[in-house]
N, C-alpha and C positions, 0 to 999 in steps of 0.2 A: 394831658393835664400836667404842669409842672409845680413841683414840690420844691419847696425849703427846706432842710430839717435844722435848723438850729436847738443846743441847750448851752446853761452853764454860761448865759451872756455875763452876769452879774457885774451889771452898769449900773452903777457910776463906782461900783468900789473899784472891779479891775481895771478897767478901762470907763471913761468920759462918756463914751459911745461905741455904736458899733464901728468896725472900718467901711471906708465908703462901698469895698466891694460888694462889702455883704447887704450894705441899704440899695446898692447897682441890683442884688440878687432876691430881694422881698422886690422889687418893683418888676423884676419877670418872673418873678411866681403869681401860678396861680392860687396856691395854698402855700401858706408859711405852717409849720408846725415847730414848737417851741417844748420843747422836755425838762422844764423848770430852769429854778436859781435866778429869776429875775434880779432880786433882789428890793426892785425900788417899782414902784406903776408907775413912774414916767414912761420906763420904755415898752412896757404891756401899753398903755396909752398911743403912744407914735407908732406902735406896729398894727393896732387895730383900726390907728386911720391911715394907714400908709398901705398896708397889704390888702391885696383885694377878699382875699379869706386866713384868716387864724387861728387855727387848736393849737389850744395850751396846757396845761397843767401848770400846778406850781410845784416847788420842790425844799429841799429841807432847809434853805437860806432862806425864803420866802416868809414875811410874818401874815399877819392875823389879813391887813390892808388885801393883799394878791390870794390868801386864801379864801376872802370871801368872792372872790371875781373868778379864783377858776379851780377847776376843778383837779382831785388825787389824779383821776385815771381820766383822761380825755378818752371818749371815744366818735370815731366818724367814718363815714363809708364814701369812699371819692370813686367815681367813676368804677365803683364795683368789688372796688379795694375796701378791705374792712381794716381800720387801722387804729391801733389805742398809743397814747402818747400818755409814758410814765416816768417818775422823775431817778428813780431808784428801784432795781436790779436784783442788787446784794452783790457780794462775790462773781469775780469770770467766773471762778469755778463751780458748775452745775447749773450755771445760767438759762440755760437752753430748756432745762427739766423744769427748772422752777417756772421761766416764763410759758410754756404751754401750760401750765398747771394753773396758773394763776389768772393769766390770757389767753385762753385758749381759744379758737371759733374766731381770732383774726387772722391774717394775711402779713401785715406788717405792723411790728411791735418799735416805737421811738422811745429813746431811752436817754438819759445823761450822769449825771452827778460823778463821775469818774472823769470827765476832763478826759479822757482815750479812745478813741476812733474805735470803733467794732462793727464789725458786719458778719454775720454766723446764721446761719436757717436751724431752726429746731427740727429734731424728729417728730415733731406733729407738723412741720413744711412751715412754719411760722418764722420772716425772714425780721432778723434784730439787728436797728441798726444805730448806734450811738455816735451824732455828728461829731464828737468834742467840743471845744469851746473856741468863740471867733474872738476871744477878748482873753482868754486864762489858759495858756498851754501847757501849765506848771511841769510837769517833768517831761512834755511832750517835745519832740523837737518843732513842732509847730502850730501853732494857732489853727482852728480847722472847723468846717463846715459840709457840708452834705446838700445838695443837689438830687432829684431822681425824677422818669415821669410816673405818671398811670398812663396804661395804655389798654383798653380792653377790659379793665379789673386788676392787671397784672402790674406789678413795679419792675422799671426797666430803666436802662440807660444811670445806675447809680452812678455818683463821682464823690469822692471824697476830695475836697479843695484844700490847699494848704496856702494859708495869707502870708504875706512875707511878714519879716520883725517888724515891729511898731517901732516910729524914731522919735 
């Protein structure tokens, strides 16, 4: 099963849309997963009929419109995988304590609102993993998304992508 992890799209203010690569990468996913900051339902709209499956949350950009359509904590079990998509973390530091605490009894925890790539396993084996943003790289050197499968139950084959500059 192939995954998406997008968060932090926040279309139409950062960017018009998404880059083509990343609509090239919801069309070979088999689940897109989205960790808030939409911003606007058009693109929660074009991604529910573009992807052939998508968990979402919304996140702290997000108003009343995307909170009533999705949910704080997404949760979903893909191929054996237990997986919660959440918009917000708190602090790198103690991350790892708090998300078993707070999520604990999954497998993989998707995360956003920091705009910064992360991937870290908690001491409860709980693997975290924050795409960045495919449209807002702000102090990032690059704009970025996440790819991974299920295979078995198990997440495998991660990549973290880095889009080139927008012109």
């Amino acid at each position: 099963m192939r995954l998406l992890l997008l968060a932090d799209t926040h279309v139409p203010r950062r960017a018009r849309d998404l880059p083509a690569e990343v609509w090239d990468a919801v069309d070979a996913a088999d689940v897109v997963l989205h960790a808030g900051d939409w911003v606007e339902e058009d693109l929660l709209d074009r991604l529910e009929q573009r992807a052939a499956r998508l968990v979402g949350c919304y996140g702290n950009n997000d108003g009343p419109a995307l909170r009533a359509r999705l949910p704080l904590v997404a949760e979903v079990e893909l191929d054996g995988l237990r997986v919660a998509v959440v918009h917000e973390t708190g602090a790198a530091q103690g991350r790892e304590g708090r998300c078993d605490a707070a999520h604990g009894g999954h497998d993989l925890l998707v995360f956003g609102h920091s705009h910064i790539p992360w991937d870290s396993t908690t001491p409860g084996g709980m693997r975290l993993l924050n795409p960045g943003s495919p449209t807002d790289r702000r102090r990032q050197p690059h704009a970025t998304y996440v790819t991974a499968q299920v295979r078995d139950g198990a997440l495998d084959a991660v990549e973290l992508h880095r889009l080139p500059p927008r012109t």
